[in-house]
LOTI-287421 format. One record per residue (C-alpha): residue number from 1; residue in one letter; y negated, x negated, z negated. Coordinates in steps of 0.2 Angstrom, whole numbers, m for minus. Example, Ala and Ser with C-alpha at 12.3 -4.5 7.8 and 13.67 -1.06 7.14 Angstrom:
<rs>
+------+------+-------+-------+-------+
! resi ! resn !     v !     u !     w !
+------+------+-------+-------+-------+
!    1 !    a !    22 !   m62 !   m39 !
!    2 !    s !     5 !   m68 !   m36 !
+------+------+-------+-------+-------+
</rs>
This chain:
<rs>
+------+------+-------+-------+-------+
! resi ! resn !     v !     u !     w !
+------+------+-------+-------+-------+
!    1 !    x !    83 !   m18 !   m55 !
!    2 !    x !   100 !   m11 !   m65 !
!    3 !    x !    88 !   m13 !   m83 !
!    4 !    x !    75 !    m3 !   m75 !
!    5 !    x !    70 !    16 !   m78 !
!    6 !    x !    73 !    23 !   m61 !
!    7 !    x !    68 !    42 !   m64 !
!    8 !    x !    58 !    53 !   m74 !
!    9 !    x !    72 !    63 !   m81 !
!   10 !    x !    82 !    48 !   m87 !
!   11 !    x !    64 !    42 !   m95 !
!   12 !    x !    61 !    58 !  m104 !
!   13 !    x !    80 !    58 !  m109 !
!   14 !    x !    78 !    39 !  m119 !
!   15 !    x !    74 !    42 !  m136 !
!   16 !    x !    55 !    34 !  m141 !
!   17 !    x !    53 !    24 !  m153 !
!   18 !    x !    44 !    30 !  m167 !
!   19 !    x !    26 !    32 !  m164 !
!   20 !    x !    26 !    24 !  m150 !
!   21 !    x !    12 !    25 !  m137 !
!   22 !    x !    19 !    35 !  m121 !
!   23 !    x !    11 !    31 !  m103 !
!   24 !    x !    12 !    42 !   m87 !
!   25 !    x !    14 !    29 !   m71 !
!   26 !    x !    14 !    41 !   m55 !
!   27 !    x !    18 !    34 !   m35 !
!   28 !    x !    22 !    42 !   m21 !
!   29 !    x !    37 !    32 !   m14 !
!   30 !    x !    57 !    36 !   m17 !
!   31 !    x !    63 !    30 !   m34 !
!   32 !    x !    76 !    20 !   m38 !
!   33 !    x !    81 !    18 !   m20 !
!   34 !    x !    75 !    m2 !   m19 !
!   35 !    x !    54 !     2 !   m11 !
!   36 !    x !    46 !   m13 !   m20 !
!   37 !    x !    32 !    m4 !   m26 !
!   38 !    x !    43 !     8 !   m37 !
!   39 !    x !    52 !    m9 !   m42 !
!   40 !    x !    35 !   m15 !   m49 !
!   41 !    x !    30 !    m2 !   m59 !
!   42 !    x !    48 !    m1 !   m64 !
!   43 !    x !    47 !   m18 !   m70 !
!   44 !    x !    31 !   m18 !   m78 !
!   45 !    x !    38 !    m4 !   m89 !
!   46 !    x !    54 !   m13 !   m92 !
!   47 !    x !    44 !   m29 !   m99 !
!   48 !    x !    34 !   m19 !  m110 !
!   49 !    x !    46 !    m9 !  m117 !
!   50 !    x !    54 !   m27 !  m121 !
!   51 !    x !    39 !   m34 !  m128 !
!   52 !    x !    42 !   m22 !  m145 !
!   53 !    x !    21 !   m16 !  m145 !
!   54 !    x !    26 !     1 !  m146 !
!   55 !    x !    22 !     5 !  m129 !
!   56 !    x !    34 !    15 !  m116 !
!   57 !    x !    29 !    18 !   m98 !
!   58 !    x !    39 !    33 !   m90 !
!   59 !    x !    38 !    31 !   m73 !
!   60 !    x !    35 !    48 !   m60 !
!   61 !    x !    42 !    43 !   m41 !
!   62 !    x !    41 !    54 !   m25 !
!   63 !    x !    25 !    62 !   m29 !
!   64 !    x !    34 !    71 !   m44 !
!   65 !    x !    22 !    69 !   m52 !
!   66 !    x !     4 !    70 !   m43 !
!   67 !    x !     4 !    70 !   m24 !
!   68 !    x !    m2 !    54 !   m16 !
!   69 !    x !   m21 !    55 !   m11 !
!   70 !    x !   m24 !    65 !   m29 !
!   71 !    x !   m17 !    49 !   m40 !
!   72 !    x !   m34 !    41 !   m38 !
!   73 !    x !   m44 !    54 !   m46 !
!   74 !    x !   m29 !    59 !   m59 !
!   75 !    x !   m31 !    40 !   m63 !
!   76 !    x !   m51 !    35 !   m62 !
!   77 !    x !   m54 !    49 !   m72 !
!   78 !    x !   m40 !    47 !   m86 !
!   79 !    x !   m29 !    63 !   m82 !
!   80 !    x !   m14 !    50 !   m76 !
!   81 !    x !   m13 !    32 !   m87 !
!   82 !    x !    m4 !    22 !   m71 !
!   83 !    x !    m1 !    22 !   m54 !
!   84 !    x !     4 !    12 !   m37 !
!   85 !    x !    m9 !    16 !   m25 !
!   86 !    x !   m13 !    11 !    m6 !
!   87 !    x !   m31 !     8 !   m11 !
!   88 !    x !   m36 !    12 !     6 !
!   89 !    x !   m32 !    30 !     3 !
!   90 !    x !   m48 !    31 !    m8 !
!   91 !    x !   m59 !    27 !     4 !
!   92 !    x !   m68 !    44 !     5 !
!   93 !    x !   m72 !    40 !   m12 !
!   94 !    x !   m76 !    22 !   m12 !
!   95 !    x !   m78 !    17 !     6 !
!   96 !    x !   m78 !     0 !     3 !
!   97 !    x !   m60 !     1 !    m1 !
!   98 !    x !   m59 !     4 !    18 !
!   99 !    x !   m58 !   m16 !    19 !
!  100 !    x !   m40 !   m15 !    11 !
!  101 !    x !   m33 !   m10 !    27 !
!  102 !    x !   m45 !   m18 !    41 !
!  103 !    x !   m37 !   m23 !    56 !
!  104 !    x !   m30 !   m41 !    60 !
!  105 !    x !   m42 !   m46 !    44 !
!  106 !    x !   m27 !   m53 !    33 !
!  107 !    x !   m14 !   m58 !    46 !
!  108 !    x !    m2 !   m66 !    38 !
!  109 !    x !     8 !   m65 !    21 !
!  110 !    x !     1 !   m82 !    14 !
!  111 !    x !   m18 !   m77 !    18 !
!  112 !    x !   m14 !   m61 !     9 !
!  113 !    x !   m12 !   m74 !    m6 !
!  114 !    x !   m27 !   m81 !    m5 !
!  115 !    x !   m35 !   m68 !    m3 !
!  116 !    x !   m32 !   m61 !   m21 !
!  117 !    x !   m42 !   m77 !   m28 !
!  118 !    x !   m57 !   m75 !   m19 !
!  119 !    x !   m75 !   m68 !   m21 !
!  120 !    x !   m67 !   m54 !    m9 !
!  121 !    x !   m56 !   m48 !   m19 !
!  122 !    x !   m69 !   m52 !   m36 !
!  123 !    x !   m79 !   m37 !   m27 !
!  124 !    x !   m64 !   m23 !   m26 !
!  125 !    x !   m58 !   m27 !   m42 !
!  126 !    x !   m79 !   m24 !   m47 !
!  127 !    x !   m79 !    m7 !   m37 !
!  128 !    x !   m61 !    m3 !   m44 !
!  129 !    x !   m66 !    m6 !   m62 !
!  130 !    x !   m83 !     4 !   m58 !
!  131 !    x !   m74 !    20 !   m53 !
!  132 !    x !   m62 !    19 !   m70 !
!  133 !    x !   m46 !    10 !   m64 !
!  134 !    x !   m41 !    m8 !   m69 !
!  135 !    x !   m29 !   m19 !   m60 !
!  136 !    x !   m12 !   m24 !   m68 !
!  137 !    x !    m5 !   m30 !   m52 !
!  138 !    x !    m9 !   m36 !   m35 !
!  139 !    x !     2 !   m31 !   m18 !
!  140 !    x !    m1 !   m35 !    m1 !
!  141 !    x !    11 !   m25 !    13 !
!  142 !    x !    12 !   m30 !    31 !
!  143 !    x !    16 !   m18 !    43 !
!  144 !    x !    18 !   m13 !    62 !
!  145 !    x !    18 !     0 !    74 !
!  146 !    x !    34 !    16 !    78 !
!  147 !    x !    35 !    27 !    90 !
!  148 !    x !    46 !    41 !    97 !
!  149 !    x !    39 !    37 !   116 !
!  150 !    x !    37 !    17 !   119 !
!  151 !    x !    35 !     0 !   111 !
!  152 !    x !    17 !    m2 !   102 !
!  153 !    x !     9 !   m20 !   111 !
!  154 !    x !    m6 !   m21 !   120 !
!  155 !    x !   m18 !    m8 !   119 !
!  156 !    x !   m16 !     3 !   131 !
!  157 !    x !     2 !     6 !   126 !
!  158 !    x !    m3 !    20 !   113 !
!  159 !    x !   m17 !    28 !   125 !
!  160 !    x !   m13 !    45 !   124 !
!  161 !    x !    m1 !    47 !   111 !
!  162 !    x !    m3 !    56 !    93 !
!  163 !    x !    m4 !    43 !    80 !
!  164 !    x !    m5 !    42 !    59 !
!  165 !    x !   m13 !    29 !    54 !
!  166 !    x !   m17 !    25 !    34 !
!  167 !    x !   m36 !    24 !    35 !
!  168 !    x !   m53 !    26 !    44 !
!  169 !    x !   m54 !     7 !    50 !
!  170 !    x !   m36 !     9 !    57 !
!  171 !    x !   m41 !    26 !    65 !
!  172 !    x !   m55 !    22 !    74 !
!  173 !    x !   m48 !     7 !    83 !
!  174 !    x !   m35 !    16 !    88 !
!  175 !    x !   m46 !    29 !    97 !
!  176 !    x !   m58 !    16 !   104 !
!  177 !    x !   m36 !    11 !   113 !
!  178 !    x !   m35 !    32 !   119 !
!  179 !    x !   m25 !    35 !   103 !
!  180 !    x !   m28 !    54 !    96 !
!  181 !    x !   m27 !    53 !    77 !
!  182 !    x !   m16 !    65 !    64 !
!  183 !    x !   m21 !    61 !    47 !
!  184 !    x !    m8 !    60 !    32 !
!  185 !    x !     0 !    50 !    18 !
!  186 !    x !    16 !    39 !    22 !
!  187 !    x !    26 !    52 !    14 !
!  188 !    x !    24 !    65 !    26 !
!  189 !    x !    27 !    54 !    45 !
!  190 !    x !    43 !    56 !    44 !
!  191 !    x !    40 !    75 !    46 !
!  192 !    x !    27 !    74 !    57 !
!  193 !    x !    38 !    65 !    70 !
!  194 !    x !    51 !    75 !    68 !
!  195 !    x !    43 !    89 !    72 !
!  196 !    x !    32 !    80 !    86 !
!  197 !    x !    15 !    82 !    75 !
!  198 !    x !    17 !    65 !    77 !
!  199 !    x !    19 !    53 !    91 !
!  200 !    x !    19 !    34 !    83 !
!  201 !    x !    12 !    32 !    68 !
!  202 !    x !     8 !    14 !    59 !
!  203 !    x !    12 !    11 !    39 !
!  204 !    x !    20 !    m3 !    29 !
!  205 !    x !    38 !   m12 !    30 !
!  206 !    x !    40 !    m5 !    13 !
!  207 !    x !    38 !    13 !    18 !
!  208 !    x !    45 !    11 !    37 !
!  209 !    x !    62 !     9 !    26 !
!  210 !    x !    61 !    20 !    12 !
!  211 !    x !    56 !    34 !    22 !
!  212 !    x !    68 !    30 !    35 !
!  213 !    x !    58 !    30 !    49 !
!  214 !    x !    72 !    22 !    59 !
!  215 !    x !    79 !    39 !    62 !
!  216 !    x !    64 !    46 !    71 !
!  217 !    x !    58 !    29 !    80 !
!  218 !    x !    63 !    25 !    98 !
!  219 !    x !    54 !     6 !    95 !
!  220 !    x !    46 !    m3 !    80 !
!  221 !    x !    32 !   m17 !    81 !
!  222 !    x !    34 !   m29 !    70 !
!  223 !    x !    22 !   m40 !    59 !
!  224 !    x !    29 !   m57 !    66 !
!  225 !    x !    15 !   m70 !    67 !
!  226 !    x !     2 !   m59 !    73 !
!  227 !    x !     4 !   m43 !    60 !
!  228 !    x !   m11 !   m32 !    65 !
!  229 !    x !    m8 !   m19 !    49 !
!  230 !    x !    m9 !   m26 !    31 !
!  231 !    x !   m13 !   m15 !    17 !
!  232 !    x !   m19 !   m16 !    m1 !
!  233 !    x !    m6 !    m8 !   m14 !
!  234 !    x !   m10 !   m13 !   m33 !
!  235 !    x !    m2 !    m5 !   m47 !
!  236 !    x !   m17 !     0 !   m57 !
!  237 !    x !   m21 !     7 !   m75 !
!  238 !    x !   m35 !    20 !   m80 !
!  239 !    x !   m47 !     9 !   m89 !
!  240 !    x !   m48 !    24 !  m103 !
!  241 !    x !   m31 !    23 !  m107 !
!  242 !    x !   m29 !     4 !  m107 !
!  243 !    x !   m47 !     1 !  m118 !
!  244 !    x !   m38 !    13 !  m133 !
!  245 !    x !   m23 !     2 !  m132 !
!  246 !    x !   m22 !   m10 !  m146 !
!  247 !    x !   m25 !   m29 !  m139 !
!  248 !    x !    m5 !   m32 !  m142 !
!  249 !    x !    m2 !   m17 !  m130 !
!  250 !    x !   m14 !   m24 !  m118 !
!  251 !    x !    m8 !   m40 !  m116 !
!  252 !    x !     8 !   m34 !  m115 !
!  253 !    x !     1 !   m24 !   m98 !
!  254 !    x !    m7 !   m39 !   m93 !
!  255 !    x !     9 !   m51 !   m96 !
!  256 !    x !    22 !   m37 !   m87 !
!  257 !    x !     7 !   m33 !   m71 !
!  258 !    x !     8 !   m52 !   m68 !
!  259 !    x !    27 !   m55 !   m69 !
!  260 !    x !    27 !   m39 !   m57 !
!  261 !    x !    14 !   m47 !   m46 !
!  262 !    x !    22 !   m64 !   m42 !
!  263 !    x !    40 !   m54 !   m41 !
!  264 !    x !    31 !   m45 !   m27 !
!  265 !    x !    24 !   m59 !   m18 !
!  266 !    x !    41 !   m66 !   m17 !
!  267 !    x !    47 !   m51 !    m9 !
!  268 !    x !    33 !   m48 !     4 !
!  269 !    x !    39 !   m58 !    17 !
!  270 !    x !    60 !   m51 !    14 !
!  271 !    x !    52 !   m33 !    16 !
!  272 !    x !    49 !   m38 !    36 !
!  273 !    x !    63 !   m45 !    36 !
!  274 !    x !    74 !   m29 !    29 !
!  275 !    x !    65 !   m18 !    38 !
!  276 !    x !    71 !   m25 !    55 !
!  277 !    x !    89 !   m26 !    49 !
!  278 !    x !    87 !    m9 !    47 !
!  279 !    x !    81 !    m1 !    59 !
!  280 !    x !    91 !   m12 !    72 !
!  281 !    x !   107 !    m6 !    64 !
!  282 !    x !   100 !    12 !    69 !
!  283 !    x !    99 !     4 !    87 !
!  284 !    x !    79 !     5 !    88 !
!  285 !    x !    70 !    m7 !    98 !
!  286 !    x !    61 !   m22 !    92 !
!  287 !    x !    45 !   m30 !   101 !
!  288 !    x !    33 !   m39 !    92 !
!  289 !    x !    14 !   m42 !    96 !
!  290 !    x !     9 !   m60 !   107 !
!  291 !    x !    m4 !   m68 !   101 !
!  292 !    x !   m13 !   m60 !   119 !
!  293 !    x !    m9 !   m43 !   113 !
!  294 !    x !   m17 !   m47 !    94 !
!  295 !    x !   m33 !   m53 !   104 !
!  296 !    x !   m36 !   m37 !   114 !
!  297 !    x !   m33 !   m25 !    97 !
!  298 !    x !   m42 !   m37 !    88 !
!  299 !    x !   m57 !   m35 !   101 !
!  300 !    x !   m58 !   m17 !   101 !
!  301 !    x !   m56 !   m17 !    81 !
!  302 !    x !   m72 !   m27 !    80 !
!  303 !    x !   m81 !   m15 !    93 !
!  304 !    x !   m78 !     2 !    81 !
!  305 !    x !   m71 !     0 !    64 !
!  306 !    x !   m77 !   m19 !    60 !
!  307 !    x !   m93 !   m11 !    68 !
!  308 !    x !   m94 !     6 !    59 !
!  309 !    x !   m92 !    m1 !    42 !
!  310 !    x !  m104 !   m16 !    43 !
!  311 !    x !  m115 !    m2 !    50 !
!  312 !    x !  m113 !    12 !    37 !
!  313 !    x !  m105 !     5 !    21 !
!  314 !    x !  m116 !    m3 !     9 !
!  315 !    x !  m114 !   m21 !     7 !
!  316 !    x !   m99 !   m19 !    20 !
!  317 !    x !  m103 !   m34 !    33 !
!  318 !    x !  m102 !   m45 !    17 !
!  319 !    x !   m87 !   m40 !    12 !
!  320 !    x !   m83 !   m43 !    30 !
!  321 !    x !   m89 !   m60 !    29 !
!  322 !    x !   m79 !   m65 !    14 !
!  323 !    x !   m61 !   m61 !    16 !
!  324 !    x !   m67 !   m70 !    34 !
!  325 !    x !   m71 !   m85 !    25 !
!  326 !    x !   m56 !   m88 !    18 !
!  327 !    x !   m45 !  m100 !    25 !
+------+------+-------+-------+-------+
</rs>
């Protein structure tokens, strides 16, 4: 996006318009470097500068601002006015949100549509609103498997190696496959390969790119048909900033998180599709999980995380339940 605010320092260098209302977005991926979700909040701020309500969005990549796991708090509790958030990544505070990032629960890109209109997604947007944070825009990753030893498939292909992966759901399927666990954001996998912290770690197409995993990854596991990883990403607004907003201002929010949305859900599938290109140029190798391979992860997922958080989260088999009913 050429229009598009692409740094913090050009933002602060652009004259404001006279009394105009100045919000803080935060994220944690590389600015201006094409990541779809620095596009999106790029975009949103872009549309309501044009919209003329005296509103400017200066937008904070990398973690210049806030580092990743501490945007949720900067935002619930008004310190931080907008962020792009793996939702999963508050789960130690809401562990609901640990749903976002179930295995094999979305599966696809056009379930992961559906989704968003459903009494599911009714309840995270609840929880979300309950905690302080709004949604301006909905984002769905797929993702897969790297690592610096073999190619990711069945289950017993990541017995015994160090793995990240995003979340509790994600963590404890992998150790019910003999996976050991190292815990930390997206940003940081790229160092912990490099310095062999990290064996194989799994995270989204999006951030298998724009943190160039490619240069650390002997093989990469696709979505495909059967994409094992899907993750939860909206861009979201503290619900204290946006009620003190005039209702010109917050509709120009809303109108800017929807164009963003349905720009990003055009994109979703292309992100896969990138990240392939890209990390075959670097000569890594592709596999893919069969349908076979889905089945065994999936069974093992059900046996620990789908189990642990019907057991131990309040109200977490319905929620279960419903992003299972729909079609």
């Amino acid at each position: 996006m050429t229009a598009a605010v692409t740094t913090a320092a050009i933002a602060a260098a652009m004259p404001l318009a006279a009394g105009a209302e100045v919000l803080k977005a935060s994220h944690q991926f590389p600015g201006g470097k094409g990541d779809a979700r620095d596009e999106m909040v790029q975009m949103i701020a872009k549309e309501v500068a044009d919209a003329g309500v005296d509103l400017e969005i200066r937008v904070y990549p990398g973690e210049s601002l806030y580092k990743a796991r501490e945007q949720w708090s900067a935002v619930t509790s008004g310190q931080l006015d907008m962020t792009s958030f793996p939702l999963d990544y508050a789960a130690g505070r809401v562990p609901q949100f640990s749903v976002t990032l179930m295995p094999g629960l979305v599966r696809n890109h056009e379930r992961a549509q559906r989704l968003n209109d459903s009494p599911f997604m009714e309840e995270i947007y609840r929880l979300i609103e309950e905690s302080g944070a709004l949604v301006l825009s909905d984002a769905w990753l797929a993702g897969g498997f790297v690592s610096k030893k073999n190619c990711i498939t069945a289950p017993d292909s990541i017995s015994g190696q160090v793995t990240r992966a995003a979340g509790p759901a994600f963590e404890q399927m992998l150790v019910g496959a003999g996976a050991s666990i190292a815990s930390m954001p997206s940003s940081e996998i790229y160092t912990g390969m490099q310095t062999g912290v990290l064996d194989a770690a799994n995270t989204s197409s999006g951030s298998m790119v724009s943190y160039r995993l490619f240069e650390q990854a002997k093989c990469l596991t696709a979505p495909g048909e059967n994409a094992l990883w899907f993750m939860y990403e909206p861009v979201l607004i503290s619900k204290k900033k946006f009620e003190r907003l005039s209702e010109e201002q917050q509709q120009a929010l809303r109108d800017a998180g929807q164009k963003a949305e349905d720009w990003f859900a055009e994109q979703a599938a292309g992100l896969d599709s990138k990240m392939i290109e890209e990390f075959e140029k670097a000569g890594v190798e592709i596999a893919t999980m069969s349908p076979e391979d889905y089945d065994a992860w999936l069974a093992i997922a059900k046996e620990t995380s789908y189990k642990t958080f019907a057991e131990e989260v309040d109200g977490g088999q319905q929620l279960i339940d419903q992003a299972l009913a729909v079609e």
